[in-house]
N, C-alpha and C positions, 0 to 999 in steps of 0.2 A: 541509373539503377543504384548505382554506389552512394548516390545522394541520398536517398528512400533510406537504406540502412540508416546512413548515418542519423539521418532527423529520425528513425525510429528507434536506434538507440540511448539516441540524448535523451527522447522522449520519459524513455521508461528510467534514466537515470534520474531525469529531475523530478519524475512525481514520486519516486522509492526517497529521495532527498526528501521532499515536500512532507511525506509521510511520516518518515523519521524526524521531522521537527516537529510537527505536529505534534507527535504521542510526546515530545519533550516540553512542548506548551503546556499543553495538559497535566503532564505530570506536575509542573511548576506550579498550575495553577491551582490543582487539587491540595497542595504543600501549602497556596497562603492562605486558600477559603477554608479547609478543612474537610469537604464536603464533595461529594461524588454529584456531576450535572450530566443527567442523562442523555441530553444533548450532543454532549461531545461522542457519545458513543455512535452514533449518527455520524457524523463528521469522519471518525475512523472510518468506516464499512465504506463511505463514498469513496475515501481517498483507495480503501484496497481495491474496489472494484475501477478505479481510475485505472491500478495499473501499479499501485504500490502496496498490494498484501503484502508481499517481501518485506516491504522497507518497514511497515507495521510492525511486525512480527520482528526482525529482528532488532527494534528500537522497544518492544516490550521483554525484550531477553535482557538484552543491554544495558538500559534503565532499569532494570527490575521495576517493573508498570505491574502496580498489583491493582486488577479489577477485580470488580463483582459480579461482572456481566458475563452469565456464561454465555450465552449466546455469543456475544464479541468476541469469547478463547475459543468458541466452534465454527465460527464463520471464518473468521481471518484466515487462517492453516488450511482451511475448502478454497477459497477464495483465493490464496494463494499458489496452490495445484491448479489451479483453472486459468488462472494466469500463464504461469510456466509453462503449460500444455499450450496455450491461444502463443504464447511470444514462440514456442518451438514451430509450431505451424506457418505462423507469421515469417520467422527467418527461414524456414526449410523450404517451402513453397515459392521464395518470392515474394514479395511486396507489392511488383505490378498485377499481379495477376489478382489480388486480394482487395487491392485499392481501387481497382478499376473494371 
């Protein structure tokens, strides 16, 4: 059972990591093209609903990540809450009983 924790909480460290590079790729990338690619905003929303809205969000504080997308400032922060709520159920409930 202690095992379950553990690989669920690496889990959600490495994609909040994963997350926060990402929006640091990005950022870098929009710095040498000039130019905003719609695309990546897709890429963001997957990686929040992964499991790293958290890491999203505070890698667009931290880099100051200035989008366009309002959609992507109204999603992430929902997407983020629904997380936190799913990961508070996940550890309060149990892991076996959820996984299996």
């Amino acid at each position: 059972m202690l095992l379950l924790y553990i690989i669920a909480a690496v889990y959600i460290a490495a994609v909040n990591l994963y997350a926060f590079l990402l929006v640091k790729t990005q950022k870098r990338r929009r710095a040498e093209r000039g130019a905003h690619i719609p695309s990546d905003d897709g890429k963001l929303i997957a990686a929040a609903l992964l499991g790293g809205a958290a890491g999203v969000y505070a890698a667009m504080f931290a880099l100051k990540f200035r989008t366009d997308s309002l959609l992507l400032m109204l999603t992430v922060p929902v997407i983020a809450v629904i997380n936190f709520y799913l990961f508070f159920l996940l550890f309060r409930s149990g892991i076996p009983a959820i996984a299996f």
